[in-house]
N, C-alpha and C positions, 0 to 999 in steps of 0.2 A: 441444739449444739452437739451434742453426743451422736446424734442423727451422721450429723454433716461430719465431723470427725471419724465417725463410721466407714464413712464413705473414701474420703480422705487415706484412710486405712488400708481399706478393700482393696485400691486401686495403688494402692502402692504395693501390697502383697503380689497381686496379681501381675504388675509390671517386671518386678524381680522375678518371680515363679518364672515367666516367659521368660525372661535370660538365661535362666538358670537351666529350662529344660530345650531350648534351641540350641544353645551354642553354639557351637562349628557347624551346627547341620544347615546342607546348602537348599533350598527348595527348587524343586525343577521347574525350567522356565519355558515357552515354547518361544520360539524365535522365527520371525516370518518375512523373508528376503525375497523382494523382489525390484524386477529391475523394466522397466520403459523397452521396450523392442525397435531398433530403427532410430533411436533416438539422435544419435549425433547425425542422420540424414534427414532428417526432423529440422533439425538444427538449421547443419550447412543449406536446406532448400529456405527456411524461412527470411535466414541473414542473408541472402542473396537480394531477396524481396524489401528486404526491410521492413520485416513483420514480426520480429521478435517476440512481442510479447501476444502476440495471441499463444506461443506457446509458456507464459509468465501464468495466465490467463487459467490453462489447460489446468497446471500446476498447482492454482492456489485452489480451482474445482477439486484435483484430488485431495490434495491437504481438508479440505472442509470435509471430503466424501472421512475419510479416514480419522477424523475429528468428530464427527456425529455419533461413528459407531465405536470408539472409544470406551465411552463406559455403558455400553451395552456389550461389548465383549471383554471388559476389560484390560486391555490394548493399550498399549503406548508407542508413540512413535519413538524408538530410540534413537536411530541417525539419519540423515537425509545423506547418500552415494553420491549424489548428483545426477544419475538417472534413474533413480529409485529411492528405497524408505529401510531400513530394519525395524523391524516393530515388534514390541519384547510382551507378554503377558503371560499372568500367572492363573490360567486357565485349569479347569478341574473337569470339563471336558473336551476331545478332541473333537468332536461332530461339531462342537462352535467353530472353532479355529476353521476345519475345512469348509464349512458353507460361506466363514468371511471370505476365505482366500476365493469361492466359486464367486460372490458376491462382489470382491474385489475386480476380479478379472473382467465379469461382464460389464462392469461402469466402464473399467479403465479401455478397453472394447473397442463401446458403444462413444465413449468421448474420443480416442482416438482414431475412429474410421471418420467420425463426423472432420477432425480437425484435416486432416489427409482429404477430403475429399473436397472439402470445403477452401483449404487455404492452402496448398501445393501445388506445385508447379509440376512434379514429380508424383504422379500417382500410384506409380507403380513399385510397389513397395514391396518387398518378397514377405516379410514379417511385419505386423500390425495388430500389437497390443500388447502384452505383457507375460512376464514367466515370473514363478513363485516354488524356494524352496521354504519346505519345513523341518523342522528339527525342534526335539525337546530335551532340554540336560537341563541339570546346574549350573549354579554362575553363581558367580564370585562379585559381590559390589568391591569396589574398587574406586576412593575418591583421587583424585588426581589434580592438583596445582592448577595445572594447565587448560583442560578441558573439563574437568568436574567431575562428575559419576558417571563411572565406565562399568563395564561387565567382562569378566574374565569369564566364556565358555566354550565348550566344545561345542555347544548347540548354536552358536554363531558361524563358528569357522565348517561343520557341516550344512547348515542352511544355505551359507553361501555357495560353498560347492553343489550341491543337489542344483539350487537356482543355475548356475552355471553351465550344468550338463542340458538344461533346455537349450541347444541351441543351431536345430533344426527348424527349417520352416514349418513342421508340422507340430513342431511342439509350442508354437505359440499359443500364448490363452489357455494353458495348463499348469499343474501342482506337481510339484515334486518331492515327494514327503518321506521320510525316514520310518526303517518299520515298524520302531521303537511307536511313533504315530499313530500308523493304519493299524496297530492291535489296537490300539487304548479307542481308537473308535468304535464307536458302539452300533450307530445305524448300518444296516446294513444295505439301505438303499446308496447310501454315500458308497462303502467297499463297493456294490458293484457297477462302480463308477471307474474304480481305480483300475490298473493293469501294472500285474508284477513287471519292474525291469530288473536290469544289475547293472551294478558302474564301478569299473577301478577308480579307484581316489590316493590320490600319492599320498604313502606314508599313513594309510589308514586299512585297518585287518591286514597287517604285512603287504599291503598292494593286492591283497586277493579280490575278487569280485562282490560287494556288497550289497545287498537284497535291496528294493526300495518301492516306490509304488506311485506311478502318475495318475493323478486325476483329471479328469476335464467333462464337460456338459457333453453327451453324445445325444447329436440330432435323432429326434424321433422318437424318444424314449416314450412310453406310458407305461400307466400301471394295470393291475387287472382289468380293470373297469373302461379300459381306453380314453383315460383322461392323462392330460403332463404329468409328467411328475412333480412332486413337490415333496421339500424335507420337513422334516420337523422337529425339531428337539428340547429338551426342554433345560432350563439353566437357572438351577437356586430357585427365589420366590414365583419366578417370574415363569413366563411360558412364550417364547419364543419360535419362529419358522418363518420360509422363505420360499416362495414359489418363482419357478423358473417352468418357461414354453418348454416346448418340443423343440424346439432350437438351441436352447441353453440358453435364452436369455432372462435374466432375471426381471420379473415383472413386477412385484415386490420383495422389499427386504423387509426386514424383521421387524417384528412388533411385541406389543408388549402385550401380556394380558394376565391378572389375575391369577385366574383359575386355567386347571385343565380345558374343562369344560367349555371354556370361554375363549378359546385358543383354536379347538377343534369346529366349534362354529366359524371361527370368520374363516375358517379354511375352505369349509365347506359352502361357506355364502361366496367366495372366490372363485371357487370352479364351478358352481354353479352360471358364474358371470362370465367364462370363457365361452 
């Protein structure tokens, strides 16, 4: 009884303690926007055909891709755009976030060249697959009547613009991340993935030009040894990586494992196997 009242105790100390030393303080979120490339021509070709739902189809494919990896990266889908996702997590490192979003783009790719090639009438499409900004700030919960739990932050309303500045034919199937970002990352095989840009953004550093940094898979790449590359990082208990061809196409995603140790062998029984 004393035992269990102990306990009882503990956990109420501790409950209040946490109030008492969080308060107001906001924890930084990363925010990860992206959007469908082509999409309302997607659309208007399929509703012509009376094919709808293969792209319903597409849809609920990604929702499951982004559903799996959920609480392997800790991720949340916060809102669906209608041609894309915002997805909100409270990541402790960046090197996850970027391999998702590399990981992200090559599914989302690989399912939309299939569905384009496969079910349109219209194959010639200038853009085909997807763009993705990042941004990390605070945020504000924020419960609302209406629609429920909202997030007031600047790393929304940034993400979304960064995503937005992709929107060159050569910038499809690439990252647009804030530099706030590409410091906090730590692999350095990721950074020299990236390539500094600058972009005005209205009403943001007085209109001045602000630093930021695209990523994308670059054909060919290997590492010393003249094998693909592949990342690796590692996250809390767990031991996590992702290997991707000389193409940029992701050939597996993440896994789990134990140990270090245990991590670096399946790496290496994988390229062994290329």
């Amino acid at each position: 009884m004393l035992a269990s009242l102990a306990r009882r105790l503990h956990k109420y100390v501790m409950r209040h303690a946490a109030k008492k030393t969080t308060g107001d303080t906001l924890m930084d979120n990363y925010f990860l926007v992206f959007d469908i490339c082509s999409s309302t021509v997607i659309l208007e070709d399929l509703q012509s055909q009376g094919t709808l739902t293969v792209y319903s189809s597409f849809m609920q494919r990604l929702e499951a891709f982004l559903l799996r990896h959920r609480k392997l990266h800790n991720l949340s889908i916060y809102k669906f755009t209608g041609d894309g996702f915002i997805l909100k997590g409270r990541l402790g490192e960046a090197d996850a976030v970027l391999v998702f979003a590399l990981q992200l783009i090559a599914f989302g790719r690989n399912e939309l060249q299939k569905l384009v090639h496969r079910d349109l009438e219209n194959e010639e499409l200038e853009r085909v697959g997807i763009t993705v900004g990042i941004d990390v700030a605070p945020a504000l919960p924020v419960t609302m009547k209406s629609t429920g739990l909202e997030y007031v932050s600047r790393g929304i309303n940034m993400a979304c613009r960064l995503q937005g500045k992709l929107d060159k034919p050569e910038d499809v199937n690439t990252v647009l991340l804030s530099k706030k970002v590409y410091n906090a990352a730590k692999s350095q095989v990721l950074k020299r993935l990236c390539t500094k840009r600058s972009h005005v953004f209205k009403n943001i550093h007085n209109n001045k030009a602000v630093a930021c940094y695209q990523l994308q898979m670059k054909s060919g790449l290997r590492d010393s040894k003249g094998q693909p590359f592949f990342l690796l990082w590692h996250s809390g208990e767990h031991h996590l990586f992702s290997l991707f061809d000389s193409a940029g196409v992701c050939q597996l995603n993440s896994a789990r494992y134990k140990t270090k140790k245990e991590c670096r062998k399946a790496v290496a029984d994988v390229r062994k196997a290329l």
